[in-house]
C-alpha positions in Angstrom: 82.6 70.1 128.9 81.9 73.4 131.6 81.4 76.1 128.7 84.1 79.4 129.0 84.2 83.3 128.4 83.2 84.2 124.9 86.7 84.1 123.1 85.7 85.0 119.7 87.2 84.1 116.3 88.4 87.6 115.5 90.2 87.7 118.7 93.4 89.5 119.0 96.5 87.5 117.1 99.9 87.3 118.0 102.0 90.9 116.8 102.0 90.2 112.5 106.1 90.5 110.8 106.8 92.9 108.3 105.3 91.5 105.2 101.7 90.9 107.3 101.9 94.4 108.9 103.0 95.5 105.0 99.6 93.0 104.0 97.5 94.7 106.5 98.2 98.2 105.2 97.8 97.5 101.6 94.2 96.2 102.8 93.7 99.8 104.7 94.4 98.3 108.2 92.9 96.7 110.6 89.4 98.2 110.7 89.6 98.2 106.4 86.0 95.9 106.6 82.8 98.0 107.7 81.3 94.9 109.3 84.4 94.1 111.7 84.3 93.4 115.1 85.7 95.8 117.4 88.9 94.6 118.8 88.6 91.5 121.2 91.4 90.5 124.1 93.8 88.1 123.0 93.4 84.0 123.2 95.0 82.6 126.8 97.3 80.0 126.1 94.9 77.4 126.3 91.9 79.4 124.3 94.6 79.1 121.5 95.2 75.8 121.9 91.9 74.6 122.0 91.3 77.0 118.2 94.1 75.0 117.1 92.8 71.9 118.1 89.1 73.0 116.1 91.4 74.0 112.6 92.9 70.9 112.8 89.9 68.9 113.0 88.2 71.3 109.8 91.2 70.5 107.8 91.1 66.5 108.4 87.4 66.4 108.2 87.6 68.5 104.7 90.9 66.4 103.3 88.6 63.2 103.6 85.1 64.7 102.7 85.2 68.5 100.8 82.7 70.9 102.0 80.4 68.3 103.5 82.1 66.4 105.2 82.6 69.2 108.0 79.8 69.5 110.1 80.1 71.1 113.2 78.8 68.6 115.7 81.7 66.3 114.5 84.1 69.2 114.5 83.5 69.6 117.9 84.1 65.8 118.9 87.6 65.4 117.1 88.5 68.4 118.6 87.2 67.6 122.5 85.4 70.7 122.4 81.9 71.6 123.5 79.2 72.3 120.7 78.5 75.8 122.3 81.8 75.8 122.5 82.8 75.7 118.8 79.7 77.9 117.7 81.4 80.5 119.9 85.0 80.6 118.2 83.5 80.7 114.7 79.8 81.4 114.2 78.7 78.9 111.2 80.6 76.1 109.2 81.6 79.1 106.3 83.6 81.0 109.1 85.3 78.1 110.3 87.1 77.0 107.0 87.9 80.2 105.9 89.6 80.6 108.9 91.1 77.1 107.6 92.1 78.8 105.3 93.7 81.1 106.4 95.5 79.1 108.8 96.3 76.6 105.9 98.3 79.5 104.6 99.9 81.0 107.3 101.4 77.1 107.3 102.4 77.6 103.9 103.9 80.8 104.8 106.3 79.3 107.2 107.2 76.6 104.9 108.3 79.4 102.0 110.5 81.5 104.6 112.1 78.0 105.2 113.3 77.9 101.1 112.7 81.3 99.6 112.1 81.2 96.0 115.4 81.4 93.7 114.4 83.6 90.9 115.9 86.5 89.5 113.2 88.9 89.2 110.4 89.8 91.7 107.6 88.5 88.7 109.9 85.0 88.7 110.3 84.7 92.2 105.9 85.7 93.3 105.3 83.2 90.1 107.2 80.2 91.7 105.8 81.0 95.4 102.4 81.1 94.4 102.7 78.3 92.0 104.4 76.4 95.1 101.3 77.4 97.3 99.2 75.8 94.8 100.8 72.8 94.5 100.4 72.3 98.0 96.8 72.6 97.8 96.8 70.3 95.1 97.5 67.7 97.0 94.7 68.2 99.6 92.3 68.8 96.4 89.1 68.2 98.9 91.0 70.4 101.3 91.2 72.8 98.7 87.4 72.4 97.4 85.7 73.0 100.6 87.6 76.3 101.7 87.6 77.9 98.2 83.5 77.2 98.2 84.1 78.5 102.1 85.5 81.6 100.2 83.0 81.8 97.8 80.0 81.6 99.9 80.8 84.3 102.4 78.8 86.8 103.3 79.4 90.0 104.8 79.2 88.8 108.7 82.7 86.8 107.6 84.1 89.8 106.0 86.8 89.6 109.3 87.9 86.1 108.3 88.2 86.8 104.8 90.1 89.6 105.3 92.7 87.6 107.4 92.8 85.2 104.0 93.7 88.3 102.1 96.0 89.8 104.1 98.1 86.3 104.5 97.9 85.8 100.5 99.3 89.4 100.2 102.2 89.0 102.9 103.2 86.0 101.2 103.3 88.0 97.9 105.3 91.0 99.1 107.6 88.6 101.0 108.6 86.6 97.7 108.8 90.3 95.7 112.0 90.7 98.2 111.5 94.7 98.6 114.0 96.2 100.6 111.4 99.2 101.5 107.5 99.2 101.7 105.7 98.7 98.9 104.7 101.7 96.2 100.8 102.1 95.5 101.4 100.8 92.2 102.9 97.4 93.8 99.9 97.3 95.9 98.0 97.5 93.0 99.8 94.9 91.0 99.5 92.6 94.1 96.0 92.6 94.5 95.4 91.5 90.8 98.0 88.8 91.4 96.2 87.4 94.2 92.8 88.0 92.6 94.2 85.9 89.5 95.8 83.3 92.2 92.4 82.8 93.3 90.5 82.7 90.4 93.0 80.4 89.1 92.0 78.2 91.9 88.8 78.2 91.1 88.7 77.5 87.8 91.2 74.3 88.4 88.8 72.9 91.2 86.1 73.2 88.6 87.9 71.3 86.2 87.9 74.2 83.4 91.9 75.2 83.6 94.5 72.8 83.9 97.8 72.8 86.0 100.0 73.9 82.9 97.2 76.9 82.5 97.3 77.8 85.7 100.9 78.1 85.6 100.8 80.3 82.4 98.2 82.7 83.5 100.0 83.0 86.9 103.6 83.9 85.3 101.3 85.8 82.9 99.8 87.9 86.0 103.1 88.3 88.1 104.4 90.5 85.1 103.0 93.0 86.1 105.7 93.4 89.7 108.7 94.3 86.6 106.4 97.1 84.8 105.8 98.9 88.7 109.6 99.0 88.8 109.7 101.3 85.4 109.6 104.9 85.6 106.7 107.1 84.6 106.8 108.1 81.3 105.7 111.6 80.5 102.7 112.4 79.1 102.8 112.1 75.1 103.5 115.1 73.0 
């Protein structure tokens, strides 16, 4: 297959809605990372079906296999691509799934505009989201495995891509909250622990040291913390 222009995994994505340009500026923007790319052209039509094509073959090769099972050389046969090719869209095996990832939940994303979450309160409504997200991993559990280990072994050349995975977990997060504005710093603040407990939480069920029912606690537990940024300041005490 005739090899093409350099496309780029960081290239330019479609224009984000208002919870990922919300996301983007709770992570400082754009250029947030110190090791990101400058800005790339966007994909052709084809360039972004052919990435497509490349996710989808990660995420079956890693629901039948975890982490090992997805090796590049048979990436790049399920998805009719090039060897050269796929090294050129995403750089190592660790770039590719967490940009798996990140497409996994920009899927999920989708699927929780379809049926928004039904609570009463902002802590309810994050706490059944996320706990929705995570049942959908849960059913991929190899799926899950190797883009969480994805996660955990980057380094700072795939600071980009994890960055994208950050910015989708917090757009999910602040479209569930339901704000009717942008988000205060101290909602920022309370999201970021939320999704660092999401992921942790993750973590710690893949490993087999928490179980569903914990990881629902602690998650209800974190998401708390939305109600207390809606109280006013107190005054300092007398």
């Amino acid at each position: 297959m005739p090899a093409e222009a350099t496309p780029g995994a960081r290239a330019a994505r479609p224009s984000p809605g208002p919870a990922a340009s919300r996301a983007q500026g709770a992570q400082g923007g754009p250029s947030a990372s110190p090791s990101a790319s400058p800005p790339t052209s966007p994909l052709t039509e084809r360039q972004e079906a052919r990435r497509r094509r490349i996710l989808h073959a990660s995420a079956q090769l890693a629901s039948r296999g975890g982490f090992d099972a997805v090796q590049m050389r048979e990436v790049a046969e399920s998805s009719q691509v090039a060897l050269g090719t796929l090294y050129r869209y995403f750089p190592s095996k660790v770039h590719l799934l967490v940009a798996t990832m990140q497409d996994q939940l920009e899927r999920m994303h989708g699927t929780l505009r379809k049926k928004p979450p039904a609570g009463d309160s902002a802590a309810e409504r994050v706490a059944e989201t996320l706990m929705r997200a995570f049942r959908a991993l849960q059913r991929e559990p190899h799926l899950a495995d190797a883009m969480v280990r994805a996660l955990t072994f980057a380094d700072r050349s795939v600071s980009p891509e994890v960055d994208q995975v950050s910015r989708q977990t917090t757009a999910i997060i602040l479209d569930a909250m339901g704000l009717d504005g942008d988000p205060t710093p101290k909602q920022l603040s309370a999201v970021r622990v939320i999704e660092h407990t999401w992921h942790s939480a993750l973590i710690t069920w893949l490993s087999g040291r928490a179980s569903i029912a914990q990881v629902r606690i602690d998650i209800e537990t974190v998401c708390r913390l939305i109600d207390l940024t809606t109280q006013p300041d107190r005054g300092p005490r007398a």
